[in-house]
C-alpha beads as a LAMMPS data file, in Angstrom:
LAMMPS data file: protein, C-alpha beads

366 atoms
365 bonds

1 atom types
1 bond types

-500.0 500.0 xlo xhi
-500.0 500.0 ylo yhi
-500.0 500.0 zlo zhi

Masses

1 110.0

Atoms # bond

1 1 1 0.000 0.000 0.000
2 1 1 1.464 3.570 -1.210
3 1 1 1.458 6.165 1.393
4 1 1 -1.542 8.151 -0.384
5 1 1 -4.063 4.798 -0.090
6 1 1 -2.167 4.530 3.580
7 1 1 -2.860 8.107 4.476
8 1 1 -6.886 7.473 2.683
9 1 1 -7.611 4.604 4.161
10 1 1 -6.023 5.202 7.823
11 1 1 -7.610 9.284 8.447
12 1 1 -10.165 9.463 11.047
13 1 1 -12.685 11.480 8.791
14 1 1 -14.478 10.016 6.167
15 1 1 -13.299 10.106 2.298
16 1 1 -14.536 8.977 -0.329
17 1 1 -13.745 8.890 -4.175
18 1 1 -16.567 9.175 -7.000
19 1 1 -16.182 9.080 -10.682
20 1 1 -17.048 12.396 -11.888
21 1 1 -18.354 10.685 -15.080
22 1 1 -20.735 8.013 -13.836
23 1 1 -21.355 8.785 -10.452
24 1 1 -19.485 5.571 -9.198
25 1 1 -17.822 5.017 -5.513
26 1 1 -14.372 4.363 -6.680
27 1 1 -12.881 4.216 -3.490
28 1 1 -14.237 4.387 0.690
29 1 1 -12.161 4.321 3.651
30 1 1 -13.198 2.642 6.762
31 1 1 -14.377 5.446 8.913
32 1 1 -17.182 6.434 5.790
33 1 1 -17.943 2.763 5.638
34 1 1 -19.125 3.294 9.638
35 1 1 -20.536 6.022 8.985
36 1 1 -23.133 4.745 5.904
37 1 1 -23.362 1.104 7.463
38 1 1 -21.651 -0.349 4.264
39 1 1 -18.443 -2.202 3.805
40 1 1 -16.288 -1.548 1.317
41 1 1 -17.344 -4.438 -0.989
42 1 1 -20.461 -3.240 -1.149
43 1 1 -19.718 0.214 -1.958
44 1 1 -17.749 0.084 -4.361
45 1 1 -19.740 -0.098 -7.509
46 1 1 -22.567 1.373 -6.048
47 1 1 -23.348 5.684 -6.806
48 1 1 -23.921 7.979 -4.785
49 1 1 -27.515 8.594 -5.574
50 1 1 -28.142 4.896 -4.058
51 1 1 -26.542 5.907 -0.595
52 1 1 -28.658 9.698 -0.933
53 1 1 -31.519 9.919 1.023
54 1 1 -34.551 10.969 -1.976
55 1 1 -35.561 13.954 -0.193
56 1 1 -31.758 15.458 -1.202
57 1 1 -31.259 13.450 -4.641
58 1 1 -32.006 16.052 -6.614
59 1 1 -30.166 18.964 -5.130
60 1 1 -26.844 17.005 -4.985
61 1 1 -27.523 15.749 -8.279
62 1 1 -27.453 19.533 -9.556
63 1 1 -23.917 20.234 -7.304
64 1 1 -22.537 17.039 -8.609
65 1 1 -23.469 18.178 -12.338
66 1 1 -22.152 21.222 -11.621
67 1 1 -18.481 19.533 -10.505
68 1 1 -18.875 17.500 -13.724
69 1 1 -19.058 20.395 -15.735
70 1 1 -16.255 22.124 -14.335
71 1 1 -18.885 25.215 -13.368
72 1 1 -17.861 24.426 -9.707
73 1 1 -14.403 22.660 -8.317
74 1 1 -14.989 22.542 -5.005
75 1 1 -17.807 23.249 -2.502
76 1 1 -19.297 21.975 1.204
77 1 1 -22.722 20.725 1.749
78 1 1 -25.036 18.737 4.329
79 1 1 -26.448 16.057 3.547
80 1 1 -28.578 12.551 4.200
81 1 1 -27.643 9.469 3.282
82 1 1 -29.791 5.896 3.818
83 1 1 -27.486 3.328 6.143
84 1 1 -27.868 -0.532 5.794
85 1 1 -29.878 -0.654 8.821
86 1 1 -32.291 2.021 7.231
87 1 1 -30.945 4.879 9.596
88 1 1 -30.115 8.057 8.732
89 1 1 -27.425 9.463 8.934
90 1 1 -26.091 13.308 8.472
91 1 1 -23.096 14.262 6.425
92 1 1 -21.144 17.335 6.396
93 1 1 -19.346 17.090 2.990
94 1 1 -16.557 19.543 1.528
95 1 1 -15.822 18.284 -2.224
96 1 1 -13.052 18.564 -4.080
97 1 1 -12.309 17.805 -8.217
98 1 1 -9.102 16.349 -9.254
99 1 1 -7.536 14.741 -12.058
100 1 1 -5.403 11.453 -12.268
101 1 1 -2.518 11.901 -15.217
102 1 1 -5.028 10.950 -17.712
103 1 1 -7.010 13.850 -17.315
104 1 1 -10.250 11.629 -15.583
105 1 1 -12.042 13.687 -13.411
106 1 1 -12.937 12.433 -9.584
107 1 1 -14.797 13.794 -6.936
108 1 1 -12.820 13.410 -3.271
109 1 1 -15.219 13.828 -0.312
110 1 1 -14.288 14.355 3.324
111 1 1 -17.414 13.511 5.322
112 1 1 -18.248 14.113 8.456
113 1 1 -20.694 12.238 10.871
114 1 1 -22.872 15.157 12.631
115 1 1 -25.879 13.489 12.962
116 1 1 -25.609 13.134 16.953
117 1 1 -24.778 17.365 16.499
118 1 1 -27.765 17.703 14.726
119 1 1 -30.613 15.688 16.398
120 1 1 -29.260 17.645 20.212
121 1 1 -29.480 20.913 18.079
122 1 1 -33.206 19.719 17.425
123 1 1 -33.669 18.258 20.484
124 1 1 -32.862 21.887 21.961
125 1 1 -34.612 23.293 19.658
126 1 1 -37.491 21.482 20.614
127 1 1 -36.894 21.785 24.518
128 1 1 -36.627 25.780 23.803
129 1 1 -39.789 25.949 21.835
130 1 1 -41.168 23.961 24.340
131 1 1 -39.898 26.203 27.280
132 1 1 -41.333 29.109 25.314
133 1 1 -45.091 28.364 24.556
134 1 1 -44.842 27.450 28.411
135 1 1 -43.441 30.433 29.119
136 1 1 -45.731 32.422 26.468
137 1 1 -49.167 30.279 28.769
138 1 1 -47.824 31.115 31.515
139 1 1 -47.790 35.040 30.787
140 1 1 -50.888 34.915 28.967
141 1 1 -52.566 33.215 32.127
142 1 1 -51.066 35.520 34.392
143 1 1 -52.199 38.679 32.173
144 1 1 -55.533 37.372 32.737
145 1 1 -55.496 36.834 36.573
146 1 1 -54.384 40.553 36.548
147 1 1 -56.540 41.393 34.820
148 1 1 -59.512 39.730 36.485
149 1 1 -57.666 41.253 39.861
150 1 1 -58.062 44.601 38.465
151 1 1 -61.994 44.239 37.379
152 1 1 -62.737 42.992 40.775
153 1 1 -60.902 45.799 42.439
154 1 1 -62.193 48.541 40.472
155 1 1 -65.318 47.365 40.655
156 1 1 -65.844 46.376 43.882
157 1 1 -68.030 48.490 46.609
158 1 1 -65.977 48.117 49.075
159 1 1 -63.230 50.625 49.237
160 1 1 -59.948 49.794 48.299
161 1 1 -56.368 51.139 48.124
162 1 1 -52.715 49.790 47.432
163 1 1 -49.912 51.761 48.953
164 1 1 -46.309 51.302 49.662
165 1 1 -46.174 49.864 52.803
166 1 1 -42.390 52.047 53.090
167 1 1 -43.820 55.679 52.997
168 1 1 -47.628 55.240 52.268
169 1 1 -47.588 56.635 49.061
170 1 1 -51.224 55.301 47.388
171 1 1 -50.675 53.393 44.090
172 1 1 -53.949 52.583 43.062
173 1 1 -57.590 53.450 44.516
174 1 1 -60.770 52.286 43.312
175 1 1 -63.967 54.149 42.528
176 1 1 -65.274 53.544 45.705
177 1 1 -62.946 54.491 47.959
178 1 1 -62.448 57.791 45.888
179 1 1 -66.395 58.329 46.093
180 1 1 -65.964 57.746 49.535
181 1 1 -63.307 59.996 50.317
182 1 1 -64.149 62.600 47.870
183 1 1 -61.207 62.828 45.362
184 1 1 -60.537 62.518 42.012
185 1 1 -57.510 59.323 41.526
186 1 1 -55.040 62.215 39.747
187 1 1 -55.387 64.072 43.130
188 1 1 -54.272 60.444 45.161
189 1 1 -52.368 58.006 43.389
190 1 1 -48.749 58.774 44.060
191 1 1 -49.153 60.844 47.451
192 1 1 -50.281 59.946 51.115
193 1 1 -53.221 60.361 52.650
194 1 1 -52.047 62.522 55.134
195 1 1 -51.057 64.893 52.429
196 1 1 -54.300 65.133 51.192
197 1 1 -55.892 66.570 54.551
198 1 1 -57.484 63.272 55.726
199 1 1 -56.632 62.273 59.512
200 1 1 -56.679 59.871 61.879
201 1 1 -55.368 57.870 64.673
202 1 1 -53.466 55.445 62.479
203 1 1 -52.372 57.610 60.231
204 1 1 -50.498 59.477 62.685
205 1 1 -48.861 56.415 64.346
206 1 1 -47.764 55.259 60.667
207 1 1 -44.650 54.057 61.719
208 1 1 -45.354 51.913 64.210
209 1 1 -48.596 51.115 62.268
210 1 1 -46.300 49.892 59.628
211 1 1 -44.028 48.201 61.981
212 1 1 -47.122 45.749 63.609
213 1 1 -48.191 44.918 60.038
214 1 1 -44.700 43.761 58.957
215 1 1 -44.901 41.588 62.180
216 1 1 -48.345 40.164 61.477
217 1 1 -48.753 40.679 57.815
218 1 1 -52.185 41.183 58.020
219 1 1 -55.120 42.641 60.175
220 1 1 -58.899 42.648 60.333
221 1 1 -61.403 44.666 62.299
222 1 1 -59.614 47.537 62.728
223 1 1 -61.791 50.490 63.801
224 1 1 -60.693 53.510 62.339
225 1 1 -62.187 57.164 62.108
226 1 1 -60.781 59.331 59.806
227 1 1 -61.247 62.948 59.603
228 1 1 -61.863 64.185 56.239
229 1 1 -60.368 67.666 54.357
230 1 1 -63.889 68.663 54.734
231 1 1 -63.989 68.113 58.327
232 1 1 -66.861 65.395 58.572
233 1 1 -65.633 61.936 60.297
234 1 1 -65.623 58.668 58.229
235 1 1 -66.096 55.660 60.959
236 1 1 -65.014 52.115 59.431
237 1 1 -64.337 49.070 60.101
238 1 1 -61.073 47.926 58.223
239 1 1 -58.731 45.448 56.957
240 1 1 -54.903 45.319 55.637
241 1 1 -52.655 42.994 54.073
242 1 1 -49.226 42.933 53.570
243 1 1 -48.322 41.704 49.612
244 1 1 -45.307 41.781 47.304
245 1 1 -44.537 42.665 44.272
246 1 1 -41.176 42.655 41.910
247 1 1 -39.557 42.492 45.553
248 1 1 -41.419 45.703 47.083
249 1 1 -43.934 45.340 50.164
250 1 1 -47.225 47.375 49.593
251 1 1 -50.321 47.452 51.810
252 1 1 -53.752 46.573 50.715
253 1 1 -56.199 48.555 52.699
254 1 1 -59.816 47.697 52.633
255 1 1 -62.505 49.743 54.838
256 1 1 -66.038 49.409 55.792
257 1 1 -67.872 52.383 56.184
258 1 1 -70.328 52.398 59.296
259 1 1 -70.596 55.770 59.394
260 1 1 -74.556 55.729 59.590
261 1 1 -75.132 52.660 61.777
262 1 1 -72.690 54.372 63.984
263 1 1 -74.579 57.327 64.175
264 1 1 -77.635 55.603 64.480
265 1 1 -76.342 53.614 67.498
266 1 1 -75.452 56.890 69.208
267 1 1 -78.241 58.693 68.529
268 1 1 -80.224 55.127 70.158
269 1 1 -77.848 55.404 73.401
270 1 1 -78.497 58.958 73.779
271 1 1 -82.138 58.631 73.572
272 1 1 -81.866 56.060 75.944
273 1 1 -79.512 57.529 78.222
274 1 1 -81.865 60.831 78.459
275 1 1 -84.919 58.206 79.427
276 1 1 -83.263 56.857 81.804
277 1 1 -81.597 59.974 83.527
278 1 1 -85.128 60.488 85.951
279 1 1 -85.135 57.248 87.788
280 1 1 -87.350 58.791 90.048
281 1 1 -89.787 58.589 87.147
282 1 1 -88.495 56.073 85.056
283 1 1 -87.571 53.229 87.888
284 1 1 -87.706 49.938 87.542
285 1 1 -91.345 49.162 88.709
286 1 1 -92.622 50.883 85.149
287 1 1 -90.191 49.195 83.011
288 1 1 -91.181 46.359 84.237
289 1 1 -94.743 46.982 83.626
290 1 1 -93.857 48.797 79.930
291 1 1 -91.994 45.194 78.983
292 1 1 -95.514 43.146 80.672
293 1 1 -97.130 45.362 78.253
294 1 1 -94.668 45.025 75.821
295 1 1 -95.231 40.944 75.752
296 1 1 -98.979 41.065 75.538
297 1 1 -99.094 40.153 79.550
298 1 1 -97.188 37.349 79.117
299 1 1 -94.719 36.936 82.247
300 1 1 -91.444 37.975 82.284
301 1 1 -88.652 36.020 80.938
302 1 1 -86.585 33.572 83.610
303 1 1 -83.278 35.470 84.859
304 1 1 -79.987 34.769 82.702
305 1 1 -77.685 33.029 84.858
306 1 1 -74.376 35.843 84.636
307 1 1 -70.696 34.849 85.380
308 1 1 -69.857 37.580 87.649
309 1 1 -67.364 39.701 85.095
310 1 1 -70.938 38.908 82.633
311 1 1 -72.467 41.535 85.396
312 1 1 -70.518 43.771 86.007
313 1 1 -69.902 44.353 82.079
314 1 1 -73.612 44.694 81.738
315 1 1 -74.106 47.128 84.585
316 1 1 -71.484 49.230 83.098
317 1 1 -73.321 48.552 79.493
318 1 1 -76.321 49.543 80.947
319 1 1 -74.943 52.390 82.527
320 1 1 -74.250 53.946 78.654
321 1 1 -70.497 53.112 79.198
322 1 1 -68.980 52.675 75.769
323 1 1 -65.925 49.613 75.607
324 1 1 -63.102 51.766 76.298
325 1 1 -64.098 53.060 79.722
326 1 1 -65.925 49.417 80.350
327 1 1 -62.859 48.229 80.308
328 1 1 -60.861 50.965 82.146
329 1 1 -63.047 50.671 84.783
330 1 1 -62.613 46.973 84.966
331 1 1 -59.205 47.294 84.467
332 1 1 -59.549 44.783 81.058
333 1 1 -58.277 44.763 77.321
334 1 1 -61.080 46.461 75.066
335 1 1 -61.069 43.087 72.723
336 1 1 -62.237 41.114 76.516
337 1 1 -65.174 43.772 77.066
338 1 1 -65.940 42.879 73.166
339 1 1 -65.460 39.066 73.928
340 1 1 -68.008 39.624 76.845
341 1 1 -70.591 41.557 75.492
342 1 1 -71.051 39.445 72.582
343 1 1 -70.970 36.387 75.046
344 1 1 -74.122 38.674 76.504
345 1 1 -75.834 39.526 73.496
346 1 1 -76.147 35.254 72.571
347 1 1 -77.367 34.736 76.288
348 1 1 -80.100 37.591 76.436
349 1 1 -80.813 36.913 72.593
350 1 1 -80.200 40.208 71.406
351 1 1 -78.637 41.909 68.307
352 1 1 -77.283 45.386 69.229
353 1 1 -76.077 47.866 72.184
354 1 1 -79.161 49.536 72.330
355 1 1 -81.145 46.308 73.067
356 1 1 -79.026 45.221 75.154
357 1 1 -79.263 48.226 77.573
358 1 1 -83.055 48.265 77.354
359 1 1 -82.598 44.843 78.128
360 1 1 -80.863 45.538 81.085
361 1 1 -82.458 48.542 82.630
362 1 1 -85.779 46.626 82.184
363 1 1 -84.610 44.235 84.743
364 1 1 -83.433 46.593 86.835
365 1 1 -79.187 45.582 86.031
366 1 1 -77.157 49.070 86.999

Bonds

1 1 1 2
2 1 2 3
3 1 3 4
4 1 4 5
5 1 5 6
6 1 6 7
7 1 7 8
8 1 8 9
9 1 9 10
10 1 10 11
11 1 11 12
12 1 12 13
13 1 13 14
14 1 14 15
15 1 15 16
16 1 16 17
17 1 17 18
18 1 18 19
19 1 19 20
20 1 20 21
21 1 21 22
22 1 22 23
23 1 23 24
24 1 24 25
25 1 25 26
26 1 26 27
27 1 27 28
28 1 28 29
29 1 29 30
30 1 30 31
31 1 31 32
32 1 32 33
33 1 33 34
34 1 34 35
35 1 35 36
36 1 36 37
37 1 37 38
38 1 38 39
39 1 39 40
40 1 40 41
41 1 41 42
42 1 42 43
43 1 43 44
44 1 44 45
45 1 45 46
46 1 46 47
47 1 47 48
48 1 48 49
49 1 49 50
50 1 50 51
51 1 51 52
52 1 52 53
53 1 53 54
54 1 54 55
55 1 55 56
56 1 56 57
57 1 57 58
58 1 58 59
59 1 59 60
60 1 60 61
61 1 61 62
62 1 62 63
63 1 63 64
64 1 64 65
65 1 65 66
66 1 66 67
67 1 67 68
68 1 68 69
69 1 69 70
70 1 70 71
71 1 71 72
72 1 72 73
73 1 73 74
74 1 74 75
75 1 75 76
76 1 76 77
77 1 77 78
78 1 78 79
79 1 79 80
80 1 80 81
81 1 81 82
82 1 82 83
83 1 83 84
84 1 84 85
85 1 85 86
86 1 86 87
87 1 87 88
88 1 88 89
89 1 89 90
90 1 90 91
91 1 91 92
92 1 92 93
93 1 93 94
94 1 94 95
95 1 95 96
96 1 96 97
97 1 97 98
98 1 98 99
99 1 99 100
100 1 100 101
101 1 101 102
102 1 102 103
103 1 103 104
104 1 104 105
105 1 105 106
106 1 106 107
107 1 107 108
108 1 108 109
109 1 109 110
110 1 110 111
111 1 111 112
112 1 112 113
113 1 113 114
114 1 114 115
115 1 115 116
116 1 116 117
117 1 117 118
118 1 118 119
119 1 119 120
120 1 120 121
121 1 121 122
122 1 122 123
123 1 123 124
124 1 124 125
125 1 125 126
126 1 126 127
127 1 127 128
128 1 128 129
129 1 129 130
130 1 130 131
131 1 131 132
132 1 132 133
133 1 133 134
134 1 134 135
135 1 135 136
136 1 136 137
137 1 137 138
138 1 138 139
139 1 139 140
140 1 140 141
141 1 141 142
142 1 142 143
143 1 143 144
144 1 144 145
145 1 145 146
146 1 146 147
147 1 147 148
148 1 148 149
149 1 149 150
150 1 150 151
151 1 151 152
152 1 152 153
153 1 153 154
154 1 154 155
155 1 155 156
156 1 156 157
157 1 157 158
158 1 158 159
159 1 159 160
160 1 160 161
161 1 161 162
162 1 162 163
163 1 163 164
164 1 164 165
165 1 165 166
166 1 166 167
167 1 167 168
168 1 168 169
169 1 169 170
170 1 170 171
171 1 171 172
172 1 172 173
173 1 173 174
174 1 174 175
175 1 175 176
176 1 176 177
177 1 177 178
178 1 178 179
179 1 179 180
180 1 180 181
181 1 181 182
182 1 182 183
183 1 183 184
184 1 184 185
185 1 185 186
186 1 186 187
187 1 187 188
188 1 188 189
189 1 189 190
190 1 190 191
191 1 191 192
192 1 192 193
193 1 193 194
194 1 194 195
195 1 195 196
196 1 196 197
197 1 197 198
198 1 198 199
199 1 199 200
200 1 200 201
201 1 201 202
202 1 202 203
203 1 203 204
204 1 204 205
205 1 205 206
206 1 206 207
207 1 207 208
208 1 208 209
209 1 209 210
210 1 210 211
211 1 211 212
212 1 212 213
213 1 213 214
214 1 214 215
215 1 215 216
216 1 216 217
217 1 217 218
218 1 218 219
219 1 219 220
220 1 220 221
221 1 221 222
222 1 222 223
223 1 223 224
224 1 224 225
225 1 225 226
226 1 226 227
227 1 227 228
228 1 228 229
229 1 229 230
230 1 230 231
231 1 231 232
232 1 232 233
233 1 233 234
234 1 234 235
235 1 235 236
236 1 236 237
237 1 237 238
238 1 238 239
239 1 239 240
240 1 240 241
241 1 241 242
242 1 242 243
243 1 243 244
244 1 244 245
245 1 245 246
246 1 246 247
247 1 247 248
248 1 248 249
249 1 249 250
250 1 250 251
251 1 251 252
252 1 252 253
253 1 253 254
254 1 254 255
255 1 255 256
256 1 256 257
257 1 257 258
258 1 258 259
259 1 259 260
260 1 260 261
261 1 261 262
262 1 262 263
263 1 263 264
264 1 264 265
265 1 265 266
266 1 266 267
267 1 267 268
268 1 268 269
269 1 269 270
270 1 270 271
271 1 271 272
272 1 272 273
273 1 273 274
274 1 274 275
275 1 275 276
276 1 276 277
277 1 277 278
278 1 278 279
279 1 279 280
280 1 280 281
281 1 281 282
282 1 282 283
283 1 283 284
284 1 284 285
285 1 285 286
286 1 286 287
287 1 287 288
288 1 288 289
289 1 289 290
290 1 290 291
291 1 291 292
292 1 292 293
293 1 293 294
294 1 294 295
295 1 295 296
296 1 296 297
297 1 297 298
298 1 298 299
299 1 299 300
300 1 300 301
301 1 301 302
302 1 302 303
303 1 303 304
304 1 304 305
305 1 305 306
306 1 306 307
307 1 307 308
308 1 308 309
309 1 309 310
310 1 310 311
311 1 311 312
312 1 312 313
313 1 313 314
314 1 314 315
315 1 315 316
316 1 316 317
317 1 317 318
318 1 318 319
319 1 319 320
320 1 320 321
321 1 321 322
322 1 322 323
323 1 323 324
324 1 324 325
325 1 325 326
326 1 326 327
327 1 327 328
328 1 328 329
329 1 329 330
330 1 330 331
331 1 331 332
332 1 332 333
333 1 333 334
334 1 334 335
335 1 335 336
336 1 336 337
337 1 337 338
338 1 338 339
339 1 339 340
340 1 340 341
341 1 341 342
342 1 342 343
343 1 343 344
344 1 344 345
345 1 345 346
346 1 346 347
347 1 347 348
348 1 348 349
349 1 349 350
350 1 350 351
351 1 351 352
352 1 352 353
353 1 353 354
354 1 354 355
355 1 355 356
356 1 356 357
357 1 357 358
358 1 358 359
359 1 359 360
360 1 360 361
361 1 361 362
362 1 362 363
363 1 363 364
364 1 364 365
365 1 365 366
């Protein structure tokens, strides 16, 4: 063996030679035999139209004519060709024409196996478009829960804000809390509330407001008044949660107004409070006959049995003593006096304050 058919048959790429003329495999080395699942014996004889796979027969028919023809002399493609197992198999291919000293034309072909290249460029391929319709759902499904969020806030009764929890700067209101509080959204979104003229307890305290909420993320049934620019006093009942978003902490505020039934209640206590005033006049004997009246003569319910704290919380509510000084004078946490008095309300079966102290002062309890 010469050291050319040495040096051809020994490389670790691929070569082979094909008569420019008919198309014929004139000569293989080992490492293109692997890579088409042929031996040499049966390659040689064989074209290279019968290794092509058909989808590329008649594009490397045209370069191949082209080499012929001497319009081309060398040039690089990719390619399929059909294995003996039925595989197939990629080729990279850079072609070169020569002559032997009789002037016969030949085609030498350094091949290249890339087919394991290829399929994990497709198999990325795959895994990125894969990754991106995901990512593309994903989006598209979270657009949509914002934008459901966004309905329900705007269009919800209730009042709402969003402020950073940081400095209380307002980020978004809704149509009810600005009807509530009497502003147009250019005037609030981006300031405080304090800025605005409105007042209160907790707005005054921020700091440590904001401090207990960072502890305890959230609270409910917060009873806040706030004093408006126009000077009348907004009572709620309210709620906050703490939320993030893109790594910021902001505040979602929700409030209740009770304004009315507030004032109703304290118009009720006055009322009753003024009744009661002349016990001389209004004592116990003609309460008791107002209720007998009351019941259509029917007798007068059996006495509650009362824990003792139950009694003295009721003389006290009886008395027109609101929570706060109920539990001052009992030297107790306001949320206990609320504890108890709802504890009272389920054993006398009533629904409010004011029944509760009619209630009482019927029975003669202060």
């Amino acid at each position: 063996m010469t050291d050319e058919a040495a040096l051809f048959q020994l490389t670790g790429v691929g070569v082979v030679q094909t008569d420019l003329a008919t198309g014929h495999l004139v000569r293989t080395n080992a490492a293109f035999c692997d890579m088409v699942g042929h031996s040499q014996a049966e390659l040689r004889g064989m074209t290279y139209r019968e290794l092509t796979h058909p989808d590329d027969r008649e594009r490397d028919a045209a370069s191949f004519t082209a080499l012929h023809r001497g319009e081309s002399r060398a040039g690089s493609s990719l390619t399929r060709v059909l294995r003996e197992d039925g595989r197939v198999a990629w080729l990279e291919l850079h072609v070169t024409v020569i002559q032997d000293d009789t002037g016969k034309g030949y085609a030498i072909a350094v091949a290249h196996d890339v087919t394991a290249r290829l399929r994990a460029e497709e198999a990325l391929r795959e895994l990125n478009d894969t990754l991106e319709r995901r990512v593309e759902a994903r989006t598209e499904a979270l657009r949509q829960s914002e934008e459901r969020a966004q309905r329900a806030f705007d269009a919800s009764p209730m009042p709402f804000t969003v402020s950073r929890l940081d400095d209380g700067a307002v980020l978004a209101i809704n149509d009810s809390a600005l009807a509530a509080f009497g502003f147009t959204r250019e005037q609030v979104v981006g300031r405080r509330m304090s800025e605005l003229g409105v007042r209160s307890e907790l707005l005054s305290q921020r700091e440590a407001f904001a401090r207990q909420l960072r502890e305890r993320r959230s609270l409910r049934d917060v009873e806040v008044s706030l004093t408006l620019p126009s000077g009348e006093t907004l009572h709620t009942v309210s709620a906050y949660e703490v939320v993030e978003s893109n790594g910021e902490e902001l505040l979602l505020s929700m409030f209740l107004d009770v304004t009315e039934r507030r004032r109703t209640q304290e118009q009720m206590h006055r009322a009753i409070q003024e009744v009661m005033s002349d016990t001389d006049w209004f004592s116990h004997r003609v309460m008791e006959r107002l209720a007998h009246i009351r019941t259509g003569g029917t007798e007068m319910p059996l006495p509650v049995e009362f824990s003792k704290r139950e009694r003295q919380v009721l003389e006290r509510l009886a008395q027109g003593m609101n929570n706060k000084a109920i539990a001052r004078d009992l030297e107790l946490s306001v949320h206990t006096v609320r504890n108890y008095t709802a504890n009272l309300y389920d054993k006398i079966n009533v629904h409010s304050r004011a029944e509760a102290i009619v209630w009482a002062r019927e029975r003669g309890i202060i």
